[in-house]
N, C-alpha and C positions, 0 to 999 in steps of 0.2 A: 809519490806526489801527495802531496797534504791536502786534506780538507779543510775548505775556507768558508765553512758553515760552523767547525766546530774549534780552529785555531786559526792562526795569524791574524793580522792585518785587517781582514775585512771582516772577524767577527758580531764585531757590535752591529753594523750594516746590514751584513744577512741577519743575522740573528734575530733584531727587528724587524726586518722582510718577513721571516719567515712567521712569529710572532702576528704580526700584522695579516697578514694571508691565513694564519688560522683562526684568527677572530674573526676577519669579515667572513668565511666559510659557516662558523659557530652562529652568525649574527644569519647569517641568512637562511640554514639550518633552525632556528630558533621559529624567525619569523615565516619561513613556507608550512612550519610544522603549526601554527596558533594560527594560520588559514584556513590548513584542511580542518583543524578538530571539530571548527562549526560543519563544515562537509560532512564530517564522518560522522558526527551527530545528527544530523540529517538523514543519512545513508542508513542507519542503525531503528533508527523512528521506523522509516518508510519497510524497513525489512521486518522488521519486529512488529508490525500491523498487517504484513503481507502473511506474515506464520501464523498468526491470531485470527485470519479470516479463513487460514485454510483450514487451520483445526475447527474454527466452525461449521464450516461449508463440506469437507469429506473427510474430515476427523475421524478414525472410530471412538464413537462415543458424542459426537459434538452433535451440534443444537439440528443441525439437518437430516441428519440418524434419527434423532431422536424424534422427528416430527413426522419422517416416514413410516417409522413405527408406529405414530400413533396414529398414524392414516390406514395403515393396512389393519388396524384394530378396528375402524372406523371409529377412535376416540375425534370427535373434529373438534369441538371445546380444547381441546388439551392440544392439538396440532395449531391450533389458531392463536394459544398462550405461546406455545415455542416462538411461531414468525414473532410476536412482540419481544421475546428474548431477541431474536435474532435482529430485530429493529433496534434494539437498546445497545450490541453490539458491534452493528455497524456505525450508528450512531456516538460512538465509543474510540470507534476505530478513527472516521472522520474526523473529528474534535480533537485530539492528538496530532494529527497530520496537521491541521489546520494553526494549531498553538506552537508547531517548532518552529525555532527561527530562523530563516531564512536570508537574513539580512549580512551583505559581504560574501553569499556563498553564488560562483556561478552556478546558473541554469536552475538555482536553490528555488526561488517563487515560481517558473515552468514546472519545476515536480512537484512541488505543492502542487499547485491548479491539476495537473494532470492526471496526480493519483488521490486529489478530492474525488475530481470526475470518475475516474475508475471506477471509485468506491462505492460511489453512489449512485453508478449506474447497474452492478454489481447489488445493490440493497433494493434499487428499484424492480429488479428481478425478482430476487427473491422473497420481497414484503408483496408482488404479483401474487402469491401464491395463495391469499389469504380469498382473493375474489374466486379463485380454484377452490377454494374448502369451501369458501362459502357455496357455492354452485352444487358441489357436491354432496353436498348436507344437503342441500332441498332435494336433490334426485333423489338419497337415500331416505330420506325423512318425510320430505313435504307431501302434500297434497297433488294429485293429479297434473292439475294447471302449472300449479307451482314448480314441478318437475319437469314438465316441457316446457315452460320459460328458461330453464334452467338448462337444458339441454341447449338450446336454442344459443345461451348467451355463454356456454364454454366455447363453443365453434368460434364467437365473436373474439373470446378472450385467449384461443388460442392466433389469433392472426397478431392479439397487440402483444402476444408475450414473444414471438417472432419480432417484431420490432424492436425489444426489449433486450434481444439477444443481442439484432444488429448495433444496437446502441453498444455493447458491453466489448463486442469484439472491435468496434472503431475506441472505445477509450482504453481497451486492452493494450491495441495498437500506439496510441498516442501517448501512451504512459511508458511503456519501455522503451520507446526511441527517445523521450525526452528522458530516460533515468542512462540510457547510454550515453547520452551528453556529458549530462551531468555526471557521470563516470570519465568520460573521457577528459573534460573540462577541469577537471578536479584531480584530477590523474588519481584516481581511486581504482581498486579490483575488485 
């Protein structure tokens, strides 16, 4: 039996059939792929600021090592310069999240907003720490009064930095369901 894809009668027929079936495969291949790339540009931002906070935050070597050290020196000047590094690069990280674009990508502005919040509730934590050094400098330094006020007002600032967590674990929470979406919705891995 002959094949009527590649001889007889009905070659020209199929041949353009098949022709035809492989361009609009090629065509839609083309266009699902110029979808995701704004996705996967997207997906690549949000990871590539996700690695950048954690080499700062439990890096060996990164800006949060570096300020525990200088806490256990009692340098608190130099622990108090680090949180501003650290404020400059959360602030770094933010500003990037916030400038990709979003625009044609599902659940693309849900991650945004979600992992702005993260981030910055994440910074809000850790730029907390700065009323901690401050507090502790006056126990270790100040005067009398000034050291029991200062006792007084870490008890206070350890109740807000508890809140501060709660905050961090609910947008912890709200950022990776809404990046599971946007995984899912995007048919990304």
């Amino acid at each position: 039996m002959k094949s009527y894809i590649l001889t007889g009668k009905y070659t020209s027929i199929s041949l353009r059939a098949f022709i035809k079936k492989i361009a609009a495969f090629i065509i839609f291949i083309v266009l699902f792929s110029c979808e995701n790339k704004k996705a996967v540009k997207l997906r690549q931002i949000i990871d590539r600021q996700e690695k950048q906070s954690f080499r700062m935050l439990v890096g060996e070597k990164g800006l949060e090592e570096k300020k525990l050290n200088y806490l256990i020196a009692h340098e608190y000047d130099s622990a108090l310069a680090v949180v501003d590094q650290q404020e400059a690069e959360f602030n770094k990280i933010i500003g990037d999240i916030q400038k990709a674009n979003t625009d044609g990508v599902s659940q693309g502005k849900e991650l945004q907003h979600t992992s702005v919040n993260y981030y910055t509730s994440i910074k809000n934590l850790y730029l907390f720490s700065k009323q901690e050094i401050e507090s502790e400098k006056l126990i270790r330094n100040g005067k009398r009064a000034e050291a029991d006020s200062a006792m007084k007002r870490i008890e206070f600032l350890y109740r807000e930095k508890k809140q501060l967590y709660d905050k961090v674990f609910q947008s912890e929470n709200d950022f990776y369901k809404t990046r599971q979406t946007f995984l899912k919705e995007n048919k990304l891995k």
